[in-house]
C-alpha positions as CSV (number, residue, x, y, z in Angstrom):
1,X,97.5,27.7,148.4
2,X,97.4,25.2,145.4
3,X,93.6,24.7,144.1
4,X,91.9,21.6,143.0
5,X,92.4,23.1,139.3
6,X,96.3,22.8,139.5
7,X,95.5,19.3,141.4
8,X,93.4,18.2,138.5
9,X,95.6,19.9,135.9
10,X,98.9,17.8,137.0
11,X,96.8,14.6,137.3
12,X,95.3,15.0,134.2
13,X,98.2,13.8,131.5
14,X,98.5,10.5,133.6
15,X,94.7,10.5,133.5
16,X,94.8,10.2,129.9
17,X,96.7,7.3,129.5
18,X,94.5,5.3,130.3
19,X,92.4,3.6,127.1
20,X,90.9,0.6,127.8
21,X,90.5,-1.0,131.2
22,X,91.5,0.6,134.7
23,X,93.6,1.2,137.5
24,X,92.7,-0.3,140.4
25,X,94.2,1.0,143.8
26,X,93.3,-0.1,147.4
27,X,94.3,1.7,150.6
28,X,94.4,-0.6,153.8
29,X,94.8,1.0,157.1
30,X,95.5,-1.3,160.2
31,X,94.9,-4.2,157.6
32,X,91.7,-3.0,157.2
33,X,90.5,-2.1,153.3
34,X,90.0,1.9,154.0
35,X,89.8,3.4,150.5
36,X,89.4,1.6,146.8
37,X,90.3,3.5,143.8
38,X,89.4,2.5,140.5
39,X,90.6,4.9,137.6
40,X,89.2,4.5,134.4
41,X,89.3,6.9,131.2
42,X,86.4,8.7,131.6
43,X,85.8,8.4,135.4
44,X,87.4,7.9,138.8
45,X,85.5,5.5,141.5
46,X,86.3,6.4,144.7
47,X,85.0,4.2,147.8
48,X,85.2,4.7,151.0
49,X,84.9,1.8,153.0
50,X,85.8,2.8,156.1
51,X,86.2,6.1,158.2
52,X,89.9,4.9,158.8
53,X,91.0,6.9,155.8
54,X,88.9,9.7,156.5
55,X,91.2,10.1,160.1
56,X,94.1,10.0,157.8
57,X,93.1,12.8,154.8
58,X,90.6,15.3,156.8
59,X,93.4,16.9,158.8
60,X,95.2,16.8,155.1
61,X,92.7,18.1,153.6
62,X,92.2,21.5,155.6
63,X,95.9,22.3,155.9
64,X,96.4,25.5,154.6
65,X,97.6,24.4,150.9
66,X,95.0,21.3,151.0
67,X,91.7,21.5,149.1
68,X,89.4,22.8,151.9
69,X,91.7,24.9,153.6
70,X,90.3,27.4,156.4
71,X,87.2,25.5,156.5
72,X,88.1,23.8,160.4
73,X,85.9,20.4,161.8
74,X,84.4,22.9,164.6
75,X,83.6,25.9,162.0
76,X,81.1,23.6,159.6
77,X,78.4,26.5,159.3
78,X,76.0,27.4,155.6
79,X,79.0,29.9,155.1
80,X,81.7,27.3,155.2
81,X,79.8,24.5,153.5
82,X,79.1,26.7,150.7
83,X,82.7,27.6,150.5
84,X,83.4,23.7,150.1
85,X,80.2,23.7,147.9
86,X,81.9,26.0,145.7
87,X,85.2,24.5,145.2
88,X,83.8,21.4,144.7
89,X,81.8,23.1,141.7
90,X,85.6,24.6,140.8
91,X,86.3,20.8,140.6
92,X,83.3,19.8,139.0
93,X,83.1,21.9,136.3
94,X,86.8,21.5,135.2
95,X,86.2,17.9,135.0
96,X,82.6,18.1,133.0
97,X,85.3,20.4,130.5
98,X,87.4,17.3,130.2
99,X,84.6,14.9,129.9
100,X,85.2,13.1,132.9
101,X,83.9,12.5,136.4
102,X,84.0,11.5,139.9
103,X,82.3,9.4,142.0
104,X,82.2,8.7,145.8
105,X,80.7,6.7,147.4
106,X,80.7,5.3,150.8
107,X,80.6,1.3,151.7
108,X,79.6,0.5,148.1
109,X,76.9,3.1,147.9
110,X,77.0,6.5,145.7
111,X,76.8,9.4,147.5
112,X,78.5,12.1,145.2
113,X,79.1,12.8,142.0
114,X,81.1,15.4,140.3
115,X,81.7,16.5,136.8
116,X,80.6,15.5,133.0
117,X,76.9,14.4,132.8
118,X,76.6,15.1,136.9
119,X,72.5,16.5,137.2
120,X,71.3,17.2,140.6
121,X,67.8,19.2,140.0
122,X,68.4,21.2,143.2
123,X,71.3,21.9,142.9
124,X,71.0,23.1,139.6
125,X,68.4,25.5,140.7
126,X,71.2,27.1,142.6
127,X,73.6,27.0,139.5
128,X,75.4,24.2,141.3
129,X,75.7,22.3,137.6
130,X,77.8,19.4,137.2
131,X,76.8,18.0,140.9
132,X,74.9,15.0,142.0
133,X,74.0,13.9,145.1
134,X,73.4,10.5,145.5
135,X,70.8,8.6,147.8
136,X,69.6,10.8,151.2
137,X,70.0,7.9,153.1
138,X,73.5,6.8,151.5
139,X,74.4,10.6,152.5
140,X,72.8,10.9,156.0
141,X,75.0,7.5,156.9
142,X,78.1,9.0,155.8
143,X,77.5,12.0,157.6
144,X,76.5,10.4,160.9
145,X,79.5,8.4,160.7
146,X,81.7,11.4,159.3
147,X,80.7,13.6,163.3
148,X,82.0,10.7,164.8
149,X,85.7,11.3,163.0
150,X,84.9,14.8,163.5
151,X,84.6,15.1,167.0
């Protein structure tokens, strides 16, 4: 199974190349905007506008070499979200090493945040550094509208 280190780790040269300004990537699915990446030095925006792209990069993503592999849609118990909890930590503290970060957020609105100068109190409590959650809200739409793909 390749881990989000080796991901990050063979992303990270081209990361690097950027100085000044960004990348800006949009992913459109059924002529629909879906996804918009925008890749700057020091951080990566990632919005999701859509659950179009979701459809497309769950099943992806739980394959058995994709970055939350043996966690399944029907086995989302505390076990298996703190098993995504932690590799997302994996993630987030390899980026905060690299001064860098992630954010994703979904229809314009922050819901994550990974990575160098990340703070989440509660989460910190837990020695979950390097995470932020954004607004509950922001989140509890997401997640509503994440079951739906689920299902």
């Amino acid at each position: 199974m390749k881990n989000i280190e080796k991901y990050l780790d063979e992303i990270a040269p081209f990361w690097n190349l950027i100085s000044g300004g960004s990348v800006d990537i949009t992913v459109r699915v059924d002529k629909k905007d879906a996804v918009a990446l925008s890749i700057h030095n020091d951080h990566v925006n990632v919005n999701i506008m859509g659950m179009d792209a979701i459809k497309i990069a769950l099943p992806l993503l739980m394959k058995k070499e994709g970055a939350f592999a043996g966690i399944t849609e029907r086995s989302m118990s505390l076990s298996s979200f703190l098993q995504m909890l932690g590799r997302v930590k994996t993630l987030a503290d390899k980026l905060a090493a690299m001064k860098k970060y992630v954010t994703i957020a979904y229809r314009g609105k922050e819901i994550l945040r990974v990575g160098h100068n990340a703070r989440s109190f509660g989460l910190s409590v837990l020695n979950y550094d390097n995470i932020q959650i954004g607004g509950k809200m922001n989140i509890l739409r997401f997640i509503n509208d994440l079951k739906d793909v689920i299902r």
